[in-house]
ZADO-1210 file (C-alpha; in nm, 4 decimals, padded with zeros to 6 digits):
<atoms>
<atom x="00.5612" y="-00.2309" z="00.4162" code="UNK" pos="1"/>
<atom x="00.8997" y="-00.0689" z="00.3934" code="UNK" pos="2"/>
<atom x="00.9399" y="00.2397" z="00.2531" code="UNK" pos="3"/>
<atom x="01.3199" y="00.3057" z="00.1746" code="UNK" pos="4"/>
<atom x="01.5441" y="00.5784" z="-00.0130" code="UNK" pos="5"/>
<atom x="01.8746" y="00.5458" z="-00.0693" code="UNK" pos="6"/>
<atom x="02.0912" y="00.6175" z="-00.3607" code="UNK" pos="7"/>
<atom x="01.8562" y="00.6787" z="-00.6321" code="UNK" pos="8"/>
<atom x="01.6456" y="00.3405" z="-00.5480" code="UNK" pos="9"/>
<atom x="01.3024" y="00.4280" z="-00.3994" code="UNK" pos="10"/>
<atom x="01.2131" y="00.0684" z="-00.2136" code="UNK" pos="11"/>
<atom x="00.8645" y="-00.0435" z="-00.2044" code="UNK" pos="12"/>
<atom x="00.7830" y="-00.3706" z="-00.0612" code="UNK" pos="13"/>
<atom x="01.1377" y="-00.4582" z="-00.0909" code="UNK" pos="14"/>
<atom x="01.1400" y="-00.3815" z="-00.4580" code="UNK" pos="15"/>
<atom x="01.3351" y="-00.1295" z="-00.5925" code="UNK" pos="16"/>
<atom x="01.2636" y="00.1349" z="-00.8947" code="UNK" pos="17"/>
<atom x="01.5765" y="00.2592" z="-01.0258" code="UNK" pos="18"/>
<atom x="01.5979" y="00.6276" z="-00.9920" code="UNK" pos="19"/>
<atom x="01.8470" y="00.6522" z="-01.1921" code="UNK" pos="20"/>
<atom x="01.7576" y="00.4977" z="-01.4723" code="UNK" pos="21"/>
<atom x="01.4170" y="00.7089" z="-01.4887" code="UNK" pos="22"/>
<atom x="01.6599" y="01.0571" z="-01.5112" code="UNK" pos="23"/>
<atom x="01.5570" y="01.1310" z="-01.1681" code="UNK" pos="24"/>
<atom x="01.7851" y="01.2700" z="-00.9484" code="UNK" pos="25"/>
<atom x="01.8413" y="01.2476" z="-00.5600" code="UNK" pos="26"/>
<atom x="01.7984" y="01.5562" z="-00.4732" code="UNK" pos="27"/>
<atom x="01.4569" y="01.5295" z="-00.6428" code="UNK" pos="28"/>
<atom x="01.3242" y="01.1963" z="-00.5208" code="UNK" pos="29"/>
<atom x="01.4366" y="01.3141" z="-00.1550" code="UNK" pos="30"/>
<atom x="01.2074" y="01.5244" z="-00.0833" code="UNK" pos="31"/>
<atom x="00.9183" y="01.3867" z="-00.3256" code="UNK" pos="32"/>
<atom x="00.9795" y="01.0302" z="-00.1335" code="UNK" pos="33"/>
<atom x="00.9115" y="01.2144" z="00.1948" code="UNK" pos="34"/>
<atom x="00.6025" y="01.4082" z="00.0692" code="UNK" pos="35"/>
<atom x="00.4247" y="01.1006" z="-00.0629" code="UNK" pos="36"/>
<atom x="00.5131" y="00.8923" z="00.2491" code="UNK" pos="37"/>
<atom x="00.3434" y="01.1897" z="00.4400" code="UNK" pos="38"/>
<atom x="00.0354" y="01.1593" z="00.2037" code="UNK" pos="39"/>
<atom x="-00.0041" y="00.8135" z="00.2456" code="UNK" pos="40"/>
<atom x="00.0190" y="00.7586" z="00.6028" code="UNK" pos="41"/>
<atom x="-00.3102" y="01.0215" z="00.6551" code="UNK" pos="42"/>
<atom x="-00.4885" y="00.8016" z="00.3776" code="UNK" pos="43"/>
<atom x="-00.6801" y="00.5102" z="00.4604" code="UNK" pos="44"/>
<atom x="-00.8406" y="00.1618" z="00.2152" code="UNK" pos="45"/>
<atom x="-01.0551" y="-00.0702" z="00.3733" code="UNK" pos="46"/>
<atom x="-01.0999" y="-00.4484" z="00.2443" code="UNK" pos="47"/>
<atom x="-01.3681" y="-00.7185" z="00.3211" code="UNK" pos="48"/>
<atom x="-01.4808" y="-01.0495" z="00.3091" code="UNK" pos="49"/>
<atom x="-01.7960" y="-01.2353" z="00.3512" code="UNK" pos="50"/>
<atom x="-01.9537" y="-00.9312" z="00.2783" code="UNK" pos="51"/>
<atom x="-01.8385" y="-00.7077" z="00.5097" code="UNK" pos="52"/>
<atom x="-01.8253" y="-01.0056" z="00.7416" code="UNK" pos="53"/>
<atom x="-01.4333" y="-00.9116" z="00.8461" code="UNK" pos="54"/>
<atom x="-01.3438" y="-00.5615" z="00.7726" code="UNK" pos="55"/>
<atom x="-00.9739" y="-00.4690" z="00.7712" code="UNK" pos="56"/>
<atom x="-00.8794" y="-00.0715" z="00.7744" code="UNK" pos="57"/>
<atom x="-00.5093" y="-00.0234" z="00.6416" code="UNK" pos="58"/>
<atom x="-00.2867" y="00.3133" z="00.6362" code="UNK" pos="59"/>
<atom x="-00.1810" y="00.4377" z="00.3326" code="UNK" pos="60"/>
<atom x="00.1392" y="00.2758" z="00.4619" code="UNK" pos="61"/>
<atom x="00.0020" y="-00.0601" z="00.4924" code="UNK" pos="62"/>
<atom x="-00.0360" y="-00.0452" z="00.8580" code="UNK" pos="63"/>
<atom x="-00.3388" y="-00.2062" z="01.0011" code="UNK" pos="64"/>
<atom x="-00.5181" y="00.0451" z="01.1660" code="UNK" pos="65"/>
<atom x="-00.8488" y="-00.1891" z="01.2731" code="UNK" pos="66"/>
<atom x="-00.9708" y="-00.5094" z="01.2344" code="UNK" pos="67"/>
<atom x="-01.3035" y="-00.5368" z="01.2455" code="UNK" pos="68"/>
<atom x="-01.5303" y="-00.8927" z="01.2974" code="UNK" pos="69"/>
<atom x="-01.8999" y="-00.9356" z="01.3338" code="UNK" pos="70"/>
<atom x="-02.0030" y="-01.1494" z="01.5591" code="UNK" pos="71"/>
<atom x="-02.1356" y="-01.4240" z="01.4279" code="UNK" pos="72"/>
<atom x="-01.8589" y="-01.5539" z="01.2309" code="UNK" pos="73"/>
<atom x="-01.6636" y="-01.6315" z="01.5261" code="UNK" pos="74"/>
<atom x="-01.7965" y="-01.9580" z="01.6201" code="UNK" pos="75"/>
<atom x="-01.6477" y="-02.0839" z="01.2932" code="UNK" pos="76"/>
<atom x="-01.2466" y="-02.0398" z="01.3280" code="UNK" pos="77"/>
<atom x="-01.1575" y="-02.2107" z="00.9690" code="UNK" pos="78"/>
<atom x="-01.3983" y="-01.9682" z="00.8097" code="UNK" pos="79"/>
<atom x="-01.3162" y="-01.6687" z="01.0444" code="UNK" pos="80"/>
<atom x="-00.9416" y="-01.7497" z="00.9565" code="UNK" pos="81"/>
<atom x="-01.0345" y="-01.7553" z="00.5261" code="UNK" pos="82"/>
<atom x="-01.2596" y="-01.4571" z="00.5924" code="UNK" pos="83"/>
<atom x="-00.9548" y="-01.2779" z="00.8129" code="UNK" pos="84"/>
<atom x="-00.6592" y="-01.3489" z="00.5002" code="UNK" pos="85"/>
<atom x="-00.9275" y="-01.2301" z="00.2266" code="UNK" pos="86"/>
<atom x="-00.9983" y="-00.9091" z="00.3887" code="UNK" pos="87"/>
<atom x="-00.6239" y="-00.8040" z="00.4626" code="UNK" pos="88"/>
<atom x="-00.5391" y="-00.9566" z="00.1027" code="UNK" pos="89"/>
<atom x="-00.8099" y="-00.7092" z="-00.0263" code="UNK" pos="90"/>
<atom x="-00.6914" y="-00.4259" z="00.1706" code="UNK" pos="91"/>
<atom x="-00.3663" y="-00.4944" z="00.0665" code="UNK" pos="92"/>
<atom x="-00.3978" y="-00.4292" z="-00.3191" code="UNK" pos="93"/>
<atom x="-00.6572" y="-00.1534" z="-00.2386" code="UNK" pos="94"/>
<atom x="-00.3434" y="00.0155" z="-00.0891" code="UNK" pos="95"/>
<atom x="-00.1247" y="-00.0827" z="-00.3544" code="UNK" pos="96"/>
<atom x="-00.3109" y="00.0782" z="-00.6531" code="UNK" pos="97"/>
<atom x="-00.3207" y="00.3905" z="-00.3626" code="UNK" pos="98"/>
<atom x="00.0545" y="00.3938" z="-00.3637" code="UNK" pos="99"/>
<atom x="00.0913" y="00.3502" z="-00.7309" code="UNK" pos="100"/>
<atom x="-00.1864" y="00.6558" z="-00.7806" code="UNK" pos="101"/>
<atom x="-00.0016" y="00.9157" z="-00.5128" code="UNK" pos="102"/>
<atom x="00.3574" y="00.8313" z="-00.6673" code="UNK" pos="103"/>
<atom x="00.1834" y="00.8842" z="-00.9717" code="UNK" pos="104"/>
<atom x="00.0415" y="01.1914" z="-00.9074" code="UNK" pos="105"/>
<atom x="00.3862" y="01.3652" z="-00.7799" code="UNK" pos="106"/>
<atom x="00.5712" y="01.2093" z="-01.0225" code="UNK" pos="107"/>
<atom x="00.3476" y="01.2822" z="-01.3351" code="UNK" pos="108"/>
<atom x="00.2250" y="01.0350" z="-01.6042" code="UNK" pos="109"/>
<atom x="00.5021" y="01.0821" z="-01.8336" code="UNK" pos="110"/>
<atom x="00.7485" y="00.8848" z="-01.5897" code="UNK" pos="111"/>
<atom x="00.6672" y="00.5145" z="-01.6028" code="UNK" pos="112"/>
<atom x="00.6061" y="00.2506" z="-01.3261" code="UNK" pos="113"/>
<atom x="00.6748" y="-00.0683" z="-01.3680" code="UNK" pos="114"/>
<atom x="00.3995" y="-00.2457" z="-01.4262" code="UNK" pos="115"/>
<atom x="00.5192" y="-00.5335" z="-01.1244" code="UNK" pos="116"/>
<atom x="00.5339" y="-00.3024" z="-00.8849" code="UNK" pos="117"/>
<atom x="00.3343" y="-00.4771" z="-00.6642" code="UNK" pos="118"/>
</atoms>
């Protein structure tokens, strides 16, 4: 995931919340962008499949820290394959409600996030 700032656009995912048009200024979202990127990338989410089968471990960031596969669903590629994009899939919107929650926090609930965020 790339996290951007530039000229009142925060960039998530490629998606961009306009600053501006929230009242928010540059010299505010600066330093707030840099905070929350700090918070995030000490946080981790973990997702599964085939109960607990594949275990994926994510930074805050959305980079993959570990993968983790037990044994016996190797023998099986297809499955270990299904098993493999469920578990980063759930790790992945584990880590985007995390996102939405820290920019939520600094941010306060009285500024609104689109609800298509991610």
């Amino acid at each position: 995931m790339a996290w951007q700032f530039r000229e009142g656009r925060m960039n998530v995912s490629g998606e961009g919340v306009n600053a501006g048009a929230l009242g928010l200024s540059d010299v505010f979202l600066k330093p707030l962008y840099h905070k929350i990127a700090r918070q995030l990338e000490q946080q981790r989410v973990e997702g599964n499949a085939g109960n607990g089968a594949v275990r994926v471990v994510l930074s805050g960031k959305q980079s993959v820290i570990r993968i983790s596969i037990t044994p016996g669903v190797v023998y099986d590629v297809a499955a270990l394959e299904r098993l493999v994009a469920g578990a980063v899939e759930d790790a992945l919107k584990k880590s985007h409600e995390l996102i939405k929650r820290e920019v939520k926090k600094q941010l306060g609930s009285s500024i609104p996030l689109p609800d298509d965020l991610f």
